[in-house]
C-alpha positions, 0 to 999 in steps of 0.5 A, spaced: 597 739 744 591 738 749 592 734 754 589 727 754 582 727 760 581 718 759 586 712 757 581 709 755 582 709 747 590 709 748 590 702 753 585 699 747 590 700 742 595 695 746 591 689 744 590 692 736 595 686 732 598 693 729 605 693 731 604 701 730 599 702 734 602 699 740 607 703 739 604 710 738 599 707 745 605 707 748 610 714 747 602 717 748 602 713 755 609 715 756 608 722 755 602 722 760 604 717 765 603 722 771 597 724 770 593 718 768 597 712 771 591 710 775 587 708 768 594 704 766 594 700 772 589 695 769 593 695 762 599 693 766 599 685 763 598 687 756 604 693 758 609 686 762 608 682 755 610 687 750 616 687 754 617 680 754 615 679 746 622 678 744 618 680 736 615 687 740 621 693 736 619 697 741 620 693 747 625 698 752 618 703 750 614 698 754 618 696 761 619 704 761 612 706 761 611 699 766 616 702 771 613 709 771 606 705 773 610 701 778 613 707 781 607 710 782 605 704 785 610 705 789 612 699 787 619 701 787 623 694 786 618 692 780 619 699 777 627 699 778 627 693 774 623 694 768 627 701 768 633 697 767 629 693 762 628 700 759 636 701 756 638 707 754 631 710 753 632 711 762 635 718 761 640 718 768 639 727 766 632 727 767 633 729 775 626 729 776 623 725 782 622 718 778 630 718 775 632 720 782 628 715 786 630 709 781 639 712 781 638 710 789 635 704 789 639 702 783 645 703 787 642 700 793 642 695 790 648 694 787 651 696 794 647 690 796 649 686 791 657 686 791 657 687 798 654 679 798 659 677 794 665 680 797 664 674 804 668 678 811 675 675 809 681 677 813 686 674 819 679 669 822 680 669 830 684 663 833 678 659 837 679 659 844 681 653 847 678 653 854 672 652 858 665 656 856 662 650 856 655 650 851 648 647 853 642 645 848 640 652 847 648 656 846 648 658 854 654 657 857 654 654 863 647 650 866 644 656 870 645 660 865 641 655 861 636 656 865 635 664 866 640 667 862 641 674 864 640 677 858 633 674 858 627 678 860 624 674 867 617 671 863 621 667 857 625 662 857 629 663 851 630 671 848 624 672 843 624 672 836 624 679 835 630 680 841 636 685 839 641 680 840 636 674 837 639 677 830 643 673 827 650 676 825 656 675 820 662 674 823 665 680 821 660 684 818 656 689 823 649 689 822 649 696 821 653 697 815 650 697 808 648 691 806 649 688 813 643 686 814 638 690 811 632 685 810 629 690 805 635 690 800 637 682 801 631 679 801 627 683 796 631 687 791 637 682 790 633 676 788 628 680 784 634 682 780 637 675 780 631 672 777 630 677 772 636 676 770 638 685 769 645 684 772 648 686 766 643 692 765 644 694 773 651 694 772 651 699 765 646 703 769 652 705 775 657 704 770 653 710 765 653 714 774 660 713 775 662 716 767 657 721 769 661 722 775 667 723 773 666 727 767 664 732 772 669 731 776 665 728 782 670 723 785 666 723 792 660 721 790 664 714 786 668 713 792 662 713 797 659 707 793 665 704 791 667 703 799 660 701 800 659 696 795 666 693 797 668 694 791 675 697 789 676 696 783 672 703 782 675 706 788 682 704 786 680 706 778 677 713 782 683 715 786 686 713 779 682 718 775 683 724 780 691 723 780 690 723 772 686 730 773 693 732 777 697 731 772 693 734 766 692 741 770 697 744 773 693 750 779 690 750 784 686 744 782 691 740 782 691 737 789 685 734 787 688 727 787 691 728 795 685 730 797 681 725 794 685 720 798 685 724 806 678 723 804 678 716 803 683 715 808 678 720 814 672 715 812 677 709 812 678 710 818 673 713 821 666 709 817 668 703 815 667 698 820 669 691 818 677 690 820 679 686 814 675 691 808 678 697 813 685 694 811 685 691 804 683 699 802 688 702 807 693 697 803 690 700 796 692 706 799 698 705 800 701 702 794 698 708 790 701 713 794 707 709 793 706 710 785 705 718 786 713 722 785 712 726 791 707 722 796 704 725 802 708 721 806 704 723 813 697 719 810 703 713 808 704 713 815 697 714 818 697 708 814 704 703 815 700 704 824 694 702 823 696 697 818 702 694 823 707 695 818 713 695 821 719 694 815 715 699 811 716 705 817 722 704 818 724 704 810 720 710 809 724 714 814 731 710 812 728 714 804 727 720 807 734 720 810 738 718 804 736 724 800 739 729 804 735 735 804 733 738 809 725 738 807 727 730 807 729 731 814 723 735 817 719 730 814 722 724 817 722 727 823 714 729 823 713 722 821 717 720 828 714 724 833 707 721 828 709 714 830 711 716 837 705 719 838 700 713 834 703 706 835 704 701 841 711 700 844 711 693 840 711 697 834 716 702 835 721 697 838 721 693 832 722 700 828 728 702 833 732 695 831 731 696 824 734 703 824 739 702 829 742 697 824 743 701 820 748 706 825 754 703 827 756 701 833 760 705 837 762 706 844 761 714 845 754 713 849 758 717 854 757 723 849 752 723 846 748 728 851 750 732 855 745 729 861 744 722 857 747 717 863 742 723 868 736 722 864 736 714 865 735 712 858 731 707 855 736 700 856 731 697 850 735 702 845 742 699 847 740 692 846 736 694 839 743 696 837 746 691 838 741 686 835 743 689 828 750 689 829 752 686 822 752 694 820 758 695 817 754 693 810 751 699 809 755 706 808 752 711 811 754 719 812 755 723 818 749 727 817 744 721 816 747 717 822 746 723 826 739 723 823 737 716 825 740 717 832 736 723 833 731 718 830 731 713 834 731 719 840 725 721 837 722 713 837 724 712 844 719 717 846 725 722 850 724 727 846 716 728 846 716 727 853 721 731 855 718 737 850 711 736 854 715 736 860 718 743 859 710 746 857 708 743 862 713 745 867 713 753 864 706 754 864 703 752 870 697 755 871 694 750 877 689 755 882 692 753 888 688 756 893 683 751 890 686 746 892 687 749 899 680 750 899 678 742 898 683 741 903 680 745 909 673 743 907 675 735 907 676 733 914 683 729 914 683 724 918 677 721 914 681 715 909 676 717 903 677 725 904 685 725 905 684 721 898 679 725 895 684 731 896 691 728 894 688 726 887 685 733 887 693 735 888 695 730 883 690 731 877 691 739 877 699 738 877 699 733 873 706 733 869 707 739 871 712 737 876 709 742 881 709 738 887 709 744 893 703 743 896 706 737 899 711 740 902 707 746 904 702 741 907 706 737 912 702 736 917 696 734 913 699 729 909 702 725 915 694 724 916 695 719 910 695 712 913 696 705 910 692 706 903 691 713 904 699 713 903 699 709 897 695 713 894 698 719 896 705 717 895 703 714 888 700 721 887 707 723 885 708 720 879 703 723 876 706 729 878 713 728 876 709 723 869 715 724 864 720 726 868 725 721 866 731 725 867 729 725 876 724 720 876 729 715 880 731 720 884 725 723 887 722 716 888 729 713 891 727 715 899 721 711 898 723 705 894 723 698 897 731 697 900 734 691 895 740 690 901 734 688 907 731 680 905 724 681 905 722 688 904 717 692 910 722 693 915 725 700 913 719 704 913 712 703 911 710 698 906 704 702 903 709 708 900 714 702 898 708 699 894 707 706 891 713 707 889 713 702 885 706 705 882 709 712 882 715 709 878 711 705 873 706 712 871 712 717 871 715 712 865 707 710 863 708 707 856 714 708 855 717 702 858 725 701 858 730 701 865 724 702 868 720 696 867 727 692 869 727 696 876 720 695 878 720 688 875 726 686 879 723 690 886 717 686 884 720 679 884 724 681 891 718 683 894 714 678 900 709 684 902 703 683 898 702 691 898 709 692 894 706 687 890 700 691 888 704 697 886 709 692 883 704 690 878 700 696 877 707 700 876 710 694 871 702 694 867 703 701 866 710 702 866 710 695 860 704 697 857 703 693 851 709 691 850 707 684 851 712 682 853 712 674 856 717 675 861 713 680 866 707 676 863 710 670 867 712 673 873 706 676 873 701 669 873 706 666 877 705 672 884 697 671 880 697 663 883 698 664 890 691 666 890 692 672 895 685 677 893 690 683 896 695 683 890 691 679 885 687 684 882 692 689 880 697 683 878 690 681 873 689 688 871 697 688 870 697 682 865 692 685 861 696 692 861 703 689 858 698 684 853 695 690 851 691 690 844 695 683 843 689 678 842 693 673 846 690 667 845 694 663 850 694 669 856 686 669 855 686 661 856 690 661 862 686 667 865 679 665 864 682 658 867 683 661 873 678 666 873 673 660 874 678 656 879 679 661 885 674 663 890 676 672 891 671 676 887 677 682 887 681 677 882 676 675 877 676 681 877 682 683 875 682 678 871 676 679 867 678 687 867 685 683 864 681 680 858 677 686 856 685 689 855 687 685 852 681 684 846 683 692 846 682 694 838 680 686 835 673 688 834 670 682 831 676 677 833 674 679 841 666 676 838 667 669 842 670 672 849 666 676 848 659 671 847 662 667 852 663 672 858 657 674 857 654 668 857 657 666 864 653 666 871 659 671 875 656 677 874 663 679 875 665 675 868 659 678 865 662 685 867 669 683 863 665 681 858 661 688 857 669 692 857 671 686 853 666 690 847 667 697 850 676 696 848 675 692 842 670 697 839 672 703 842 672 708 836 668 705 831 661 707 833 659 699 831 652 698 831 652 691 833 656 693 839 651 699 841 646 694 839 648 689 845 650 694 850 644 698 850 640 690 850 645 689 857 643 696 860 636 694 860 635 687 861 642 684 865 640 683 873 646 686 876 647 692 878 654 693 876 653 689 869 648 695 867 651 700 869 658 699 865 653 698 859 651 705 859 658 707 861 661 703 855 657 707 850 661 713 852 668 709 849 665 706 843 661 712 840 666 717 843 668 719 835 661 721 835 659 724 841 654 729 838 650 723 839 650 719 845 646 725 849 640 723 845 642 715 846 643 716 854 637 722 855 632 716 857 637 712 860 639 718 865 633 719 868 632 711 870 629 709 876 635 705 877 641 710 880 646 705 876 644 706 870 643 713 871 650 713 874 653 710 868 649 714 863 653 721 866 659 717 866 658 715 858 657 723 857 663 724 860 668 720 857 663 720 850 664 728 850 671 729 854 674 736 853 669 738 847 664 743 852 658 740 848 652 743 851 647 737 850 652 733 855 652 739 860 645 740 860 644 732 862 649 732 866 646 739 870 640 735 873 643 730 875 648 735 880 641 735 884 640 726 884 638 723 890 643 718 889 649 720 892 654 716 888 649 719 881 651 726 883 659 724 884 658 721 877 655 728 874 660 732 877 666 729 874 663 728 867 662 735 868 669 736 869 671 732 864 666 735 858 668 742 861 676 741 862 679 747 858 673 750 857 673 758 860 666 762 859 667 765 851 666 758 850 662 755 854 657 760 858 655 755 864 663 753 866 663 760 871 657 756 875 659 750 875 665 751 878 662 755 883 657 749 885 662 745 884 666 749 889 659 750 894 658 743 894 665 740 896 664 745 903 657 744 904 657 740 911 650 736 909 653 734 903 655 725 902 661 723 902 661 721 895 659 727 892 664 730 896 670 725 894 668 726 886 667 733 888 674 734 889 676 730 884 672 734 878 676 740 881 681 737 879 681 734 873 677 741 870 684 744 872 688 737 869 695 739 868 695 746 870 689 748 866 694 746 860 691 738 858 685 736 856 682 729 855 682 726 849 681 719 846 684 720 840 691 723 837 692 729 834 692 725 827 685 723 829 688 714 830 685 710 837 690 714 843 691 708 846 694 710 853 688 715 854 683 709 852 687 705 857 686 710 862 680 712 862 677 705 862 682 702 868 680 709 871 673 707 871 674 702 876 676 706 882 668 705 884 672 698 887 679 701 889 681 708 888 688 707 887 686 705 880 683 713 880 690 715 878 690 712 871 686 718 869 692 722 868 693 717 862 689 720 858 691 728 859 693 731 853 697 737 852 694 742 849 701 746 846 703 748 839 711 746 840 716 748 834 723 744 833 728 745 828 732 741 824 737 740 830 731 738 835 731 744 838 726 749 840 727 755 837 724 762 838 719 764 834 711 767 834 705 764 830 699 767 829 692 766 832 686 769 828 681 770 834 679 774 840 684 773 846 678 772 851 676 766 846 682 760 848 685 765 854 685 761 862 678 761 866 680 766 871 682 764 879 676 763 883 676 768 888 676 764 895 674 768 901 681 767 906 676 766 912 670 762 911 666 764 918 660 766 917 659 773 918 656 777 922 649 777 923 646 785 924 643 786 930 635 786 931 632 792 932 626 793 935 620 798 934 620 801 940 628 803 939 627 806 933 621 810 935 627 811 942 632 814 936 628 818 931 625 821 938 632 823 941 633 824 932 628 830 934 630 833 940 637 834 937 634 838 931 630 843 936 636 844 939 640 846 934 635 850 931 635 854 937 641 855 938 642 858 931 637 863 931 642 868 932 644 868 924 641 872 919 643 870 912 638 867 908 640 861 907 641 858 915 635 856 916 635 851 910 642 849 912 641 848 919 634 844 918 640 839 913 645 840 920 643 833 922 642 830 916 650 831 914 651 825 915 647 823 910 649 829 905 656 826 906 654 820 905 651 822 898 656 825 895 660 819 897 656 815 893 656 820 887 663 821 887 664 812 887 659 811 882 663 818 879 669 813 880 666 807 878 663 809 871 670 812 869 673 805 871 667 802 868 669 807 861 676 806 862 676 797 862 670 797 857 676 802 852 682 796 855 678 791 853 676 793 846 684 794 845 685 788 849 678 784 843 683 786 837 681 779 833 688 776 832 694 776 836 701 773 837 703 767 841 710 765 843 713 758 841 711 752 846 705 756 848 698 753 850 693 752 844 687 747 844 684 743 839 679 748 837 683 753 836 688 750 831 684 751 825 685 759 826 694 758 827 698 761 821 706 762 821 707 767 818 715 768 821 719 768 814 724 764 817 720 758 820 716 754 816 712 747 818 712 741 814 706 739 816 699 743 817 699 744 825 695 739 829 697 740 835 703 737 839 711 737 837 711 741 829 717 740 826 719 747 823 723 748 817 729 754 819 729 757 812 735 760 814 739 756 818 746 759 817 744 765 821 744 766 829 738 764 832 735 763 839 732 758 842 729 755 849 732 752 854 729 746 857 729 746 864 724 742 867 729 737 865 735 740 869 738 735 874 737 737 881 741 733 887 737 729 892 737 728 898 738 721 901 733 717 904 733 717 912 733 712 916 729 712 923 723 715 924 726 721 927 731 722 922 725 723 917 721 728 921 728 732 921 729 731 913 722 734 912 722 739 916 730 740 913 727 740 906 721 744 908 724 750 911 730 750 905 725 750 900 723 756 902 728 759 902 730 757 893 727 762 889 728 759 883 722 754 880 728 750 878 729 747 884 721 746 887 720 740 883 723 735 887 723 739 894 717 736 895 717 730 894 724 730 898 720 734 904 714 728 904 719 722 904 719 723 911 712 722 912 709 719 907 715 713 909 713 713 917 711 705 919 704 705 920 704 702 927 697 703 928 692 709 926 696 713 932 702 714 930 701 716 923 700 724 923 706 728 925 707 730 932 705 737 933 711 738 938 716 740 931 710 745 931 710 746 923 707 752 920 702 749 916 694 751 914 693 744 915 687 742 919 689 739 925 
């Protein structure tokens, strides 16, 4: 049939009274829609009232042909209307453009509308009781009325058309579908309730998910359902898949387990209201239960982010009563899971469940070998006790030993002893960096000696390596009062983990109990940190050594002691929310001393962590507008921001409050508040206020932490915060530029992102000092673990991270964060990376933590140390049903080069500028081709007697034998050097074999576990690798095996503390020459620390008296 060229005849059939006309106009109309679309408009009337005409037979033929029309238009609203009016006759097979464009905005809709009706329910936040007082216009103090400090200078009031005069739904992101897109809830949702096509819309998405799922195409349903907020589908989705499991046994028979990783990856990683993010992940959970044999490890991902205390504990208590041995591995994997993802109020509560279940005995003197040594946690023993009635529950000897090993495991003694032990025996520190950064920073200066013993701690974080401060004996006796803090709290970021000796390294300089007072037996700064040295080597892990510190806290009148008592209990008690440390806390708070005041503010944040405390926060913000010390509303303002850690929306009314306030310093805790509560989520709301703050508050301080905060709320979508902050980072202000690097750093932490390096190498050359410092270490916290096969760049900045921290010209603050980057690219030995989420992909709690109260040290340096929080080992651990590590291989299917360590940098030893060559003048040279001349004319002279041929031309090449010798010299090396060049070429091919072996507990970084397999026969994991401690199956337990001895862990006897001055030297020097002479590594963890006590304890009289005196005649490389 020839197509028609006019619809001129057609559209005059639409007013013939014959109803078959009409209809014949219109399948004609429909059939030619495309072409001749611009004829039908006008006829668009007549078309709308066919439809409308109940008595019209034909009328879904009409609102078809009207819906093309439309949405030639574009008039895609109308066009999906009248496609719904269209029934049946609007084929979903077509896949031409008109049916995809319609599907998508029927969907939309839909999302649109269910999304409306399911209201943000869930726990809504306790209202806080407290003065944010609130004038007309919602500002919440007068001045800040007058001026907000978010409002652009020429307006009074935000514009209309502000970021934040939007308004938002408690509990509903603005960025999420159907959160307030205005083109879905203001034109099509009333379109569709004022048409009344409810019901069609809802037999159109019902027709696109049984089309869905005859396909098979699950995602698809699960992506609207969890949009639209509708879970029913998802539940009826999950539900399907399962049903596919059962009827078709193979390879597709994991469909349903895969469906629900993915829910459950897209649960916690898109979905960014709480309460919603909850109802699925409960969904979840009541249909893994349902399944024979579930994944208990996504039931566990699950019970953590869920809070579900009991139900972890019945998990494990079901695995364990069945018996096997696979049941068992499991049980064990999930506990060094929930280790790994929980706080320590949640494993406390799991501990008591499961130690009523083991009875009481008193054999807690031979449970293990080393268990009074390793100063085990005292919470273990009083969870016991609290279940005491066990006596119900008859358990064999088998699963009471499984849950004692359970409770181990819980307790956190296993993981940390197993870090402990990689990190001790693959030490890999480049130490004449280290000694590089020494001679290159002038010790006598505070900032410098700081700058390096935080280098020292970083690179031999957890590592136990302590020997560069007995080697450098003379360097640290420079340390005076804060430098001494810091340098005595540097060891218990060395010895972090090391639980067996952690009492006994710090006991020469922990504040004597038997003396009133404290500050009378040796330097305060060292007691002071000690108790902070104690607090990072038990960092989260609480227990004896919350009690010690907490009493040495109380004891303490010296307000230095009390700095590090409070850091140290923060730390040590890290969410535990215990209100006993919180009241000591606020009670040393109330003296109102600006020295102690901000570490006791920043500690009550640390033990409330995440808690939501809403009493905590009245009394902090209470006190925080009562005191005149900038440095404690600090503390408290960084407290707050604590914790609010992961609330979300519950933190919106702290958050609008601090904000609001005058203090910038509020307006600061205000912006950490958004950074905590929304780390991870990537919420557009809080991105949105953020870069609002960043351009537009008039503090420095308060923009600065803006852009920084990014790098904590987007850090699960790192990719992007390069293209958010490149303006920002090249901003006239050095703030804001400073704060962009630093986004880059924490955002992109150990990925080697390209897009973050080529931001940051610019701003290497900024002409603000404090930028630059910045610049470089966020380019150490981006490259950390990266070697030149990964990330080609890493070669160069190291070289001028290197050249920058020895040039005399350069800043002191570039220098200090020179020295620090060097440091931390080497974190733990170059076998930790930085991470901000756990190897299952859950919030990593303490490296949050320590990244956001690292990035105070722009304030106090001390507070640098947090930053060993957020090391992660990078190590694949094998251990066996006994908790043993046995020894075994798994393989690597990648080129060594590829995931090997960066080489050691090759220092030169003497750093003297060589010599220059002397000048030589013309005249010298014509003197000596002269002399050249005469020489040659003699020896030709005197060689006329011989008559072979050859003798002339030798004679003429007499005086150039040097030359002739220096040639063949020259052959003979290039000879030698292409051999060499051809023999390394022949080694490296041998060397790049794609594939190899690598030894149980052996370094393996994030992007390298894809690439892992087991192929040893008798081990076997229970769980696909991701990284940390594996718990392998040993298919042959009856057979010998061989396993690894943990030694880092081994009890070494120390030295007792000194008591005068000059005893103290002698113990140095004492411990410094026995150490030299111990051959085995075992014993030159402590030896360290044992050999600075005598330093590092010395009373700081005045300036003077610090460094060592120079008649003991230390050998050292230390600079004077």
């Amino acid at each position: 049939m020839v197509g028609l060229s006019s619809a001129a005849g057609l559209v005059g059939f639409l007013s013939e009274p014959d109803p078959e006309l009409k209809v014949f106009a219109l399948k004609t109309l429909d059939a030619e829609v495309d072409t001749l679309w611009t004829e039908i408009v006008d006829a668009i009337p007549q078309i709308e009232a066919l439809y409308e005409d109940e008595s019209f037979p034909e009328r879904e033929l009409a609102a078809l042909v009207a819906s093309k029309v439309y949405y030639h238009l574009q008039e895609y609203n109308e066009s999906m209307v009248f496609a719904l009016g269209a029934g049946k006759l609007f084929n979903l097979d077509n896949g031409g453009e008109y049916e995809e464009t319609i599907i998508a905005k029927c969907v939309d809709t839909f999302i649109a509308l269910s999304a409306s009706r399911k209201a943000a329910t869930g726990d809504q936040p306790a209202n806080l009781n407290t003065s944010f007082p609130s004038s007309g216009n919602g500002a919440t103090s007068t001045s800040a009325s007058l001026t907000s400090p978010i409002t652009p200078f020429s307006q009074s009031a935000l514009p209309s058309k502000s970021l934040l005069s939007r308004q938002e739904v408690p509990g509903v992101d603005a960025g999420y579908p159907g959160g307030d897109d205005a083109s879905v809830q203001q034109t099509e949702t009333p379109l569709v309730l004022k048409r009344g096509v409810q019901g069609q819309l809802k037999n159109i998405i019902q027709r696109l998910f049984e089309q869905c799922f005859d396909q098979k195409r699950y995602r698809q349903v699960v992506g609207v359902a969890i949009e639209a907020k509708n879970l029913d589908v998802l539940r009826r989705a999950l539900e399907q898949a399962s049903e596919d499991d059962q009827e078709v046994h193979g390879e597709s028979s994991r469909r349903g387990e895969e469906l629900i990783e993915y829910v459950l990856d897209i649960c916690m990683s898109i979905v960014q209201e709480r309460a919603f993010r909850n109802d699925i992940l409960k969904l979840i959970l009541e249909l893994l239960n349902e399944i024979p044999s579930p994944d208990y490890f996504s039931i566990a991902k699950c019970v953590v982010y869920l809070n579900e205390h009991s139900m972890a504990s019945a998990i494990l208590r079901q695995l364990v009563e069945k018996g096997d041995p696979r049941s068992l591995a499991i049980a064990y994997q999930i506990s060094f899971d929930l280790y790994d993802n929980s706080t320590q109020e949640f494993l406390r509560k799991v501990r008591q469940e499961i130690a009523s279940l083991v009875p009481e005995t008193n054999e807690s003197g031979n449970e293990d070998d080393g268990e009074n040594a390793r100063e085990s946690d005292s919470l273990l023993q009083g969870s016991a006790s609290l279940g005491g009635n066990a006596g119900q529950v008859k358990l064999s000897d088998d699963a009471q030993k499984a849950f004692k090993s359970i409770l181990d495991i819980l307790d956190g003694l296993k993981t940390i002893q197993l870090n402990l032990e990689f990190l001790y025996r693959s030490n890999k520190a480049d130490i004449s960096i280290l000694n590089k950064i020494r001679d290159s920073l002038e010790a006598r200066n505070s900032i410098f000696h700081t700058a390096v013993t935080l280098s020292n701690a970083f690179m031999h974080a957890g590592t136990t390596h302590d020997k560069f401060f007995r080697d450098n004996l003379e360097w640290l006796g420079k340390a005076v009062n804060w430098s001494k803090f810091t340098a005595t709290a540097a060891l218990g970021v060395i010895h972090r983990g090391n639980l067996t000796q952690g009492q006994k390294l710090l006991a020469p300089y922990l504040p004597k109990e038997h003396i009133a007072g404290v500050g009378s037996t040796g330097s305060v700064y060292s007691q002071g940190g000690s108790l902070y040295a104690f607090g990072l080597i038990y960092a989260n892990h609480g227990g004896m050594a919350v009690d010690m510190i907490r009493d040495h806290f109380k004891k303490a009148t010296e307000e230095v002691v009390q700095h590090g008592g409070a850091l140290g209990l923060g730390v040590a008690g890290m969410a535990s929310g215990d209100e006993g440390i919180y009241e000591d806390l606020k009670n040393v708070l109330y003296t109102d001393s600006a020295l102690n005041g901000e570490a006791v503010g920043l500690a009550m944040g640390l033990v409330m962590l995440g808690t939501g405390n809403m009493k905590a926060l009245e009394d902090m913000i209470q006190y925080a507008h009562d005191t005149q010390h900038e440095k404690i509303v600090r503390g408290l303002a960084m407290g707050m921001a604590l914790i609010m850690y992961g609330r979300q929306e519950a933190a919106d009314e702290l958050i609008n409050g601090l904000l609001g306030d005058p203090d910038p310093t509020l307006r600061y805790g205000g912006i950490m508040a958004i950074a905590l509560a929304y780390c991870g989520s990537g919420s557009n709301k809080a991105v949105r206020k953020l870069l609002h703050v960043a351009v537009s508050d008039v503090n420095d301080d308060v923009r600065r932490v803006a852009v920084m905060s990014l790098g904590f709320i987007l850090f699960r979508k790192h990719q992007s915060v390069p293209r958010m902050v490149e303006l920002l980072s090249e901003s006239y202000n050095p703030h804001v530029r400073y704060g962009a690097a630093m986004a880059l750093g924490i955002s992109c932490a150990g990925t080697g992102l390209d897009e973050a390096v080529d931001l940051l190498e610019p701003m290497l050359k900024d002409p603000t000092d404090f930028v630059r410092q910045g610049a470089l270490i966020s380019l150490a916290m981006v490259l950390v673990q990266q070697n030149e096969t990964m990330n080609p760049k890493v070669g160069t900045i190291r070289k001028t991270m290197m050249k920058m921290v020895g040039d005399r010209h350069e800043d002191a603050m570039a220098k200090f964060g020179c020295a620090i980057a060097l440091g931390i690219i080497d974190a733990g030995g170059r076998n930790c990376t930085i991470s901000l989420q756990t190897q299952t992909g859950n919030l990593n709690m303490p490296a949050i933590v320590g990244a956001a109260v690292f990035t105070q040290y722009w304030y106090w340096f001390p507070l640098t140390h947090f930053l060993s929080l957020s090391f992660t080992p990078t190590a694949v651990i094998g251990v066996d049903q006994k908790l043993e590590v046995p020894v075994f291989k798994f393989h690597s299917n990648t080129r060594p080069s590829m995931f090997d360590y960066p080489p050691e940098q090759q220092i030169k030893t003497d750093e003297a500028p060589e010599k220059v060559k002397t000048a030589v003048l013309s005249t010298t040279a014509q003197a000596k081709r002269r002399a050249q001349r005469r020489e040659k004319q003699q020896r030709r002279e005197s060689m006329d007697v011989d008559q072979t041929p050859t003798t002339p031309k030798v004679s003429g090449q007499l005086p150039e034998k040097m030359e002739t010798d220096e040639a063949k010299a020259e052959e003979e090396g290039k000879e030698v050097e292409k051999e060499a060049a051809a023999e390394s070429s022949r080694k490296k091919v041998e060397k790049e074999k794609v594939g190899y072996e690598l030894e149980n507990m052996s370094r393996a970084l994030p992007a390298q576990l894809k690439y892992l397999t087991f192929p040893d026969p008798r081990y076997e994991p229970v769980k696909r690798p991701t990284g940390g401690v594996v718990v392998v199956l040993d298919k042959k337990p009856d057979e010998e095996r061989e396993t690894i001895e943990l030694r880092a862990s081994k009890e070494v006897k120390q030295a007792a503390a000194p008591e005068t001055l000059q005893d103290r030297l002698q113990a140095a020097i004492g411990a410094a020459a026995l150490s030299a002479q111990r051959e085995g590594e075992q014993s030159a963890g402590p030896a360290g620390a044992a050999a600075a006590a005598g330093v590092l304890t010395a009373v700081d009289e005045d300036e003077e008296e610090a460094p060592v005196p120079e008649e003991f005649g230390y050998e050292t490389e230390g600079e004077e």
